[in-house]
C-alpha positions as CSV (number, residue, x, y, z in Angstrom):
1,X,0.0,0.0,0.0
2,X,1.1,3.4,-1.0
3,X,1.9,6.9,1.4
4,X,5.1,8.1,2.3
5,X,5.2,11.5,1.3
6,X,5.4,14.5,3.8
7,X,2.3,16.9,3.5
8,X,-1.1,16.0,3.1
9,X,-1.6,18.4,0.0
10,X,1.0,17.0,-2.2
11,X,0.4,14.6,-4.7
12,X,3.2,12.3,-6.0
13,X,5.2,13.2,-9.4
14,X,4.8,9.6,-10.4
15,X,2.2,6.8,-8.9
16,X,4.1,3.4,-8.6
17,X,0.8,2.0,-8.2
18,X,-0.7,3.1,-11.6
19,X,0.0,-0.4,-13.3
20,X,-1.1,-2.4,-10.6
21,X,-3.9,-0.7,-9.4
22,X,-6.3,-1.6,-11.9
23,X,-6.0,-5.9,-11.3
24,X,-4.7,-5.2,-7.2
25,X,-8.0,-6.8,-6.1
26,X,-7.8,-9.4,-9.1
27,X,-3.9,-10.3,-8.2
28,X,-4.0,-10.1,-4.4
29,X,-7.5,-9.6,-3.2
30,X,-8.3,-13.4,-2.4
31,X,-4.8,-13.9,-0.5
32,X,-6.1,-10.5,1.5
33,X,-9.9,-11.2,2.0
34,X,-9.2,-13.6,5.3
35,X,-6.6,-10.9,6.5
36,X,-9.0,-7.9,5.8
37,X,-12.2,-10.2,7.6
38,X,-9.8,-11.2,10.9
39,X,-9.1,-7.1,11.1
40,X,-12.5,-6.4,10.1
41,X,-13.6,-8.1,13.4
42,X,-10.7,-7.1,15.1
43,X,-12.5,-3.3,14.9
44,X,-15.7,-4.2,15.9
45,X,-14.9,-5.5,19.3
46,X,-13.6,-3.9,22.4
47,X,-13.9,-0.3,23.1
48,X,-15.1,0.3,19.2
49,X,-18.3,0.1,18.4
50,X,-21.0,0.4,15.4
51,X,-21.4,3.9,14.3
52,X,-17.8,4.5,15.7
53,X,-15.1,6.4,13.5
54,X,-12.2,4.7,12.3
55,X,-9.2,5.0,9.9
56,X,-7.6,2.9,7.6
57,X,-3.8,4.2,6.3
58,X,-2.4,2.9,3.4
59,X,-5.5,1.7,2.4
60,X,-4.7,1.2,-1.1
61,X,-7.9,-0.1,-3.1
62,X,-10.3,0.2,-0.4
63,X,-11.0,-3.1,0.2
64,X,-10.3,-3.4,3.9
65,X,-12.2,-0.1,4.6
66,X,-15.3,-1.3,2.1
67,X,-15.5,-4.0,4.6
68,X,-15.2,-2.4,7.8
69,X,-18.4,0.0,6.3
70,X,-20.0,-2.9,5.8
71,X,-19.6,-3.6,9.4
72,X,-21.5,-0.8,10.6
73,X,-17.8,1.0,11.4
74,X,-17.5,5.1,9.7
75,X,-14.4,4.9,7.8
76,X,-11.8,7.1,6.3
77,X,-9.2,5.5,4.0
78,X,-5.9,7.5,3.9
79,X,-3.4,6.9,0.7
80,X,-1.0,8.3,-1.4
81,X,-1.6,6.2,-4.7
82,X,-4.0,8.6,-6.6
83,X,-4.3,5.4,-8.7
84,X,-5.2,3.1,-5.6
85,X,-7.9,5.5,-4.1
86,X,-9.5,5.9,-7.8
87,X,-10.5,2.5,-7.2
88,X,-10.9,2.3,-3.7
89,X,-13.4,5.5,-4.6
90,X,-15.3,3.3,-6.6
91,X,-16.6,0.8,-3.9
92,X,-19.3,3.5,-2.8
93,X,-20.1,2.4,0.9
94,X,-19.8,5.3,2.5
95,X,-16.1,5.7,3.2
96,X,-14.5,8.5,3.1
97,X,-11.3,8.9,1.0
98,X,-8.3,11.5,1.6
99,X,-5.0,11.4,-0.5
100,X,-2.7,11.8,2.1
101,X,0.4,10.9,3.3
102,X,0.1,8.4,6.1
103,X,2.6,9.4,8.2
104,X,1.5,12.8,8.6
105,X,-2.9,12.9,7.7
106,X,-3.7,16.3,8.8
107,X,-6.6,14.7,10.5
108,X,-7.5,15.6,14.3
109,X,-6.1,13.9,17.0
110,X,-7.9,11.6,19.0
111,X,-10.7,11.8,16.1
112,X,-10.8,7.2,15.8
113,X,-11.9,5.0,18.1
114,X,-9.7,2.3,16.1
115,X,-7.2,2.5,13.2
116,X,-6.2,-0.6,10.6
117,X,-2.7,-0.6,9.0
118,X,-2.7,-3.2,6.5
119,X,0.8,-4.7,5.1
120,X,2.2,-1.5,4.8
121,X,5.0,-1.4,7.5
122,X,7.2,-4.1,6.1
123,X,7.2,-2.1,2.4
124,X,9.0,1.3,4.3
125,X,12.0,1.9,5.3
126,X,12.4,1.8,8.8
127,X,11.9,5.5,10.1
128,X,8.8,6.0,7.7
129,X,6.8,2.5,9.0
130,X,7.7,4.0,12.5
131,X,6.2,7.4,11.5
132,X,2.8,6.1,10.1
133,X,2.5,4.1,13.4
134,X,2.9,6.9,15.3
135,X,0.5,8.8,13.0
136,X,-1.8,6.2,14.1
137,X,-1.6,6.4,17.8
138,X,-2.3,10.2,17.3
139,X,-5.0,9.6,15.9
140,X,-6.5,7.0,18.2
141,X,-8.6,8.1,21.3
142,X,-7.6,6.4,24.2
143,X,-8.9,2.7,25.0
144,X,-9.1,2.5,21.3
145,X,-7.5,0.2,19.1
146,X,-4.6,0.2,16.2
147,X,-5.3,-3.3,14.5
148,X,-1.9,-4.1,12.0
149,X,-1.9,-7.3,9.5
150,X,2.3,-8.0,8.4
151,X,3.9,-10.6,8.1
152,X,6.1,-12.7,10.6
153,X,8.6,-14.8,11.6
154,X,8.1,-18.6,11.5
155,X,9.5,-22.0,11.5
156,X,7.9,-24.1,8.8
157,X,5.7,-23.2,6.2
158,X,9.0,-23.5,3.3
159,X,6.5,-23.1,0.5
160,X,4.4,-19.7,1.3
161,X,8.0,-17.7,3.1
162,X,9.5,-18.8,-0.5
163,X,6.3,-17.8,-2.3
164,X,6.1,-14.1,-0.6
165,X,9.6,-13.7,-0.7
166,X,9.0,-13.9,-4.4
167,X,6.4,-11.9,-4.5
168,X,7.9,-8.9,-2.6
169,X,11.4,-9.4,-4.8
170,X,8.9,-8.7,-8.3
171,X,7.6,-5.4,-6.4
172,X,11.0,-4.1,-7.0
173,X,14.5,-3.5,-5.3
174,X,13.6,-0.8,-2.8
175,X,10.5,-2.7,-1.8
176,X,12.1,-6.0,-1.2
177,X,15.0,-4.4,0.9
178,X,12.5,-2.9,3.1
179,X,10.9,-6.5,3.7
180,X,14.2,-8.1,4.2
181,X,15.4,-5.8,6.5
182,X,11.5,-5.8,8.2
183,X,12.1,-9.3,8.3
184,X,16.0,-9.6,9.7
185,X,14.5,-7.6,12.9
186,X,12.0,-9.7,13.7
187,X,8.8,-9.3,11.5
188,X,5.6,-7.8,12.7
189,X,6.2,-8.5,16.3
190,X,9.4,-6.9,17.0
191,X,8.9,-4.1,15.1
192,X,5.6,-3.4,17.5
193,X,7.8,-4.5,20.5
194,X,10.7,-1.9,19.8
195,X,7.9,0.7,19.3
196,X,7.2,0.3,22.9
197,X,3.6,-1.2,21.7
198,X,2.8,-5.1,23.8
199,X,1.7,-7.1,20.4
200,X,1.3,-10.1,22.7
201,X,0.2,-13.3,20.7
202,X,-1.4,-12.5,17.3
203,X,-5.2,-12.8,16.9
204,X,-4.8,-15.0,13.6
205,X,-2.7,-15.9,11.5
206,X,-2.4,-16.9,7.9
207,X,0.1,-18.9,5.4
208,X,1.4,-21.0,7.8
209,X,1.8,-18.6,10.5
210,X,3.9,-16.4,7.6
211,X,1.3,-13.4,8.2
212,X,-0.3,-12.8,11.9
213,X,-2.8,-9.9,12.8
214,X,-2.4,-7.8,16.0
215,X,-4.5,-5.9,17.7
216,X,-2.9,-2.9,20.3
217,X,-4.9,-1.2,22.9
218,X,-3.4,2.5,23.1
């Protein structure tokens, strides 16, 4: 998922999405729809509520936040991909759709009972994946929840680490040194841990344990 840019007015020179976007949901959607339902859930328990306000950053096509509507949850979806949010915009549902840099929204604090980040920290450099989480705890009200999908450390599974090691190698250099050094420190987990944030065990996880999804209270 796309946004890493620095002020919420600014719209990218080039969209790296533009190709993609069109056949994302095609390509990826069905490896993401049990992901998307296990956050999707995730946000409707605890301190959130139907009718409460949440945001999704980086949320590429829309199809996380078109589900979360669906719930009964008021979303806005926050990217950077013009491209993405075209066809995210085209869902209907309800959501609302800003092209913004994740990292830095513009949006009031305190404004969500519950943010989603969805498979975007392991695609950022370090500094910039730390930024958009912090971007999300401002955002949060406290007792709410940030809810992240990425993927993790485990033993096993040979066949789907290979397979999305692949996949994040084709998504070009930058992107795949991001993952491996993501991955080198520790996956998902680690990278919540040396944020400070208590992950604990993942609600679920998928592809042989290769992808978990946490939910944080802040």
């Amino acid at each position: 998922m796309a946004a890493h840019k620095n002020t919420m007015e600014a719209v990218p020179r080039g969209d790296e999405y533009s190709r993609i976007a069109p056949v994302y949901d095609v390509v990826v959607g069905p490896f993401l729809r049990p992901v998307h339902e296990a956050m999707t859930a995730a946000l409707g328990s605890g301190a959130v509520r139907p009718g409460d306000a949440v945001v999704d950053l980086c949320c590429g096509t829309g199809a996380l936040a078109d589900m979360a509507a669906g719930a009964g949850l008021r979303v806005v979806g926050v990217d950077l991909s013009p491209a993405m949010l075209h066809q995210a915009r085209g869902r209907g549902n309800g959501v609302r759709y800003l092209l913004a840099d994740a990292a830095a929204t513009g949006l009031e604090p305190a404004g969500f009972a519950g943010c989603a980040i969805s498979f975007a920290l392991h695609e950022k450099p370090p500094e910039i994946g730390r930024a958009i989480l912090a971007e999300a705890l401002r955002l949060v009200r406290p007792g709410g929840l940030v809810v992240v999908a990425d993927y993790r450390t485990a033993n096993g599974a040979r066949l789907a680490g290979a397979a999305i090691a692949l996949v994040e190698r084709l998504a070009g250099r930058d992107h795949h040194a991001c993952y491996r050094h993501f991955m080198e420190k520790g996956g998902c987990s680690a990278f919540l841990t040396r944020f400070g944030l208590d992950p604990g065990n993942p609600l679920a996880c998928f592809l042989g344990g290769r992808v978990g999804v946490y939910s944080v209270v802040v």
